[in-house]
C-alpha positions as CSV (number, residue, x, y, z in Angstrom):
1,X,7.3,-6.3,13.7
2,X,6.4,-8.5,10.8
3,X,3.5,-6.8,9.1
4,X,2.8,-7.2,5.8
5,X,1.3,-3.8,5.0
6,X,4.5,-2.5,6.7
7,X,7.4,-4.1,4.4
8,X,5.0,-2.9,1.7
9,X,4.7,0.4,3.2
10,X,9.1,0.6,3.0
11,X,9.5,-0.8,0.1
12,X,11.0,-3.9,1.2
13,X,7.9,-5.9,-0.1
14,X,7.1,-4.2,-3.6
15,X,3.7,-3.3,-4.6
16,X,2.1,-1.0,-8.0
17,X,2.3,2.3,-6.3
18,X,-0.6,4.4,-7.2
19,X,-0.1,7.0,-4.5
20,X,2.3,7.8,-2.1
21,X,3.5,11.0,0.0
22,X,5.0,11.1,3.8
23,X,2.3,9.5,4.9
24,X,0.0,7.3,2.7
25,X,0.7,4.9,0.5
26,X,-2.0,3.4,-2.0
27,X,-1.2,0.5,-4.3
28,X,-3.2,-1.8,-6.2
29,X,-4.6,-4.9,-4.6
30,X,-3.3,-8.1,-6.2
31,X,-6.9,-10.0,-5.3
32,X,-9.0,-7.4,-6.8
33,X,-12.9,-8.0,-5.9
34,X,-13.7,-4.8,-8.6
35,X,-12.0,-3.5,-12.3
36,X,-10.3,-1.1,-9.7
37,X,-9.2,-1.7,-6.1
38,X,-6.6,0.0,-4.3
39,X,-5.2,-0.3,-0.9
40,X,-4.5,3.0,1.3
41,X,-2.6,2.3,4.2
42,X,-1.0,4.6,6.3
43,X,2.9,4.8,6.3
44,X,2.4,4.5,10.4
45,X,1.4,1.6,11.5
46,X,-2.1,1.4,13.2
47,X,-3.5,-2.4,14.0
48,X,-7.1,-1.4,13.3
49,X,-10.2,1.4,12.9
50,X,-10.4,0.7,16.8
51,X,-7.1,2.0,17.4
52,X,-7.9,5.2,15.9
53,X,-7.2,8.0,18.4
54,X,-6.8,11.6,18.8
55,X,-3.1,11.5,18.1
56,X,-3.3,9.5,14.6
57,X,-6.5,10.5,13.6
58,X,-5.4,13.3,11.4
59,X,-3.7,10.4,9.2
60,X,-6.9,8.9,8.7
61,X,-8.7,12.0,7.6
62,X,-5.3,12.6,5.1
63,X,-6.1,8.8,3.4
64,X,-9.6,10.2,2.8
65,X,-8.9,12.8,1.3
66,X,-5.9,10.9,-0.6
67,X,-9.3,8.6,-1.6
68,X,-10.6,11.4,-3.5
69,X,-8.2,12.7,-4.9
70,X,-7.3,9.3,-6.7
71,X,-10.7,9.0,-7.6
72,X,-11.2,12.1,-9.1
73,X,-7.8,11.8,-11.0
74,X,-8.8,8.6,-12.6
75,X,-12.4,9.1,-13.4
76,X,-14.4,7.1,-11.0
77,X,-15.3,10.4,-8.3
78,X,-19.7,9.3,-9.3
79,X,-19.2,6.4,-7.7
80,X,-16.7,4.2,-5.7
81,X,-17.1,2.4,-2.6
82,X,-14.2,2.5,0.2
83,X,-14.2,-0.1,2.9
84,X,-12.6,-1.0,5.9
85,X,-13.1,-4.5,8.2
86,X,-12.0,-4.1,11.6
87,X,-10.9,-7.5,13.4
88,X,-11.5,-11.0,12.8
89,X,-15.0,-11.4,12.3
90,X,-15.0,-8.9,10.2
91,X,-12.7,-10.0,7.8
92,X,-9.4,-7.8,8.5
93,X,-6.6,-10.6,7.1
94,X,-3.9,-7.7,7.8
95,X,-3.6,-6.4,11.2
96,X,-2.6,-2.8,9.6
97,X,-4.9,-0.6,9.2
98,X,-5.8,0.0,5.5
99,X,-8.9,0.8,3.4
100,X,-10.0,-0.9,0.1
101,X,-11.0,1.9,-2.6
102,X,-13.2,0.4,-4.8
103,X,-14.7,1.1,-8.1
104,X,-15.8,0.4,-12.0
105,X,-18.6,-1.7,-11.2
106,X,-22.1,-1.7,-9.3
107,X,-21.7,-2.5,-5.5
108,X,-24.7,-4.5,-4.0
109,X,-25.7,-3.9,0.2
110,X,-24.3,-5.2,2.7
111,X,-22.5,-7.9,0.8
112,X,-20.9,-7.5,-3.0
C-alpha cells in the first residue's frame, strides 16, 4: 500500500512526533491552518470515518481521548477544535483516516 499517513505512521516517512503509543500517532501538520495543528492518525490503517466499524472503533475512541490528553498537557484544553473530512468532496487529501487537532486561535462556523 502506498499511503502516506502509513510510511509516516512506521517511520519510514519522518514527521515531529508529538504523541505516539501502540496505536496512535500524532505529529505536527507541516501546512498548519492554526498556531497549533496536529495530525492523529491511527497506527492501523482505516481509509475513512465511513469505514469506522465495530472492530476498529475502539481506536477511534483511544485518538480522542489521546486529543485531550495533548490538549490538556499543552495548555489549550478551553478551546480547540478537532476535525475530520471524509471523502473527496469533503476535502480528505489522504485516504487514511486521521483527525486535525486544532488550536491557539478563534475558529469561525462552518468554514475557518
Amino acid at each position: 500500500m502506498d499511503c502516506l499517513f502509513c510510511k509516516i505512521a512506521t517511520g519510514e516517512i519522518p514527521s515531529t512526533k508529538v504523541y505516539e503509543d501502540d496505536t496512535v500517532l500524532a505529529f505536527n501538520d507541516i501546512n498548519p491552518e492554526a498556531p497549533v495543528h496536529i495530525l492523529l492518525i491511527p497506527k492501523q490503517h482505516i481509509t475513512s470515518m465511513a469505514d469506522i466499524t465495530e472492530e476498529n472503533s475502539a481506536v477511534v475512541a483511544h485518538i480522542f481521548e489521546v486529543a485531550a490528553k495533548i490538549a490538556a498537557e499543552k495548555g489549550f484544553a478551553d478551546g480547540f477544535r478537532v476535525v475530520s473530512n471524509c471523502g473527496d468532496s469533503a476535502g480528505q487529501t489522504v485516504k487514511h483516516l486521521h483527525f486535525h487537532l486544532m488550536a491557539g486561535r478563534d475558529f469561525g462556523w462552518p468554514a475557518g
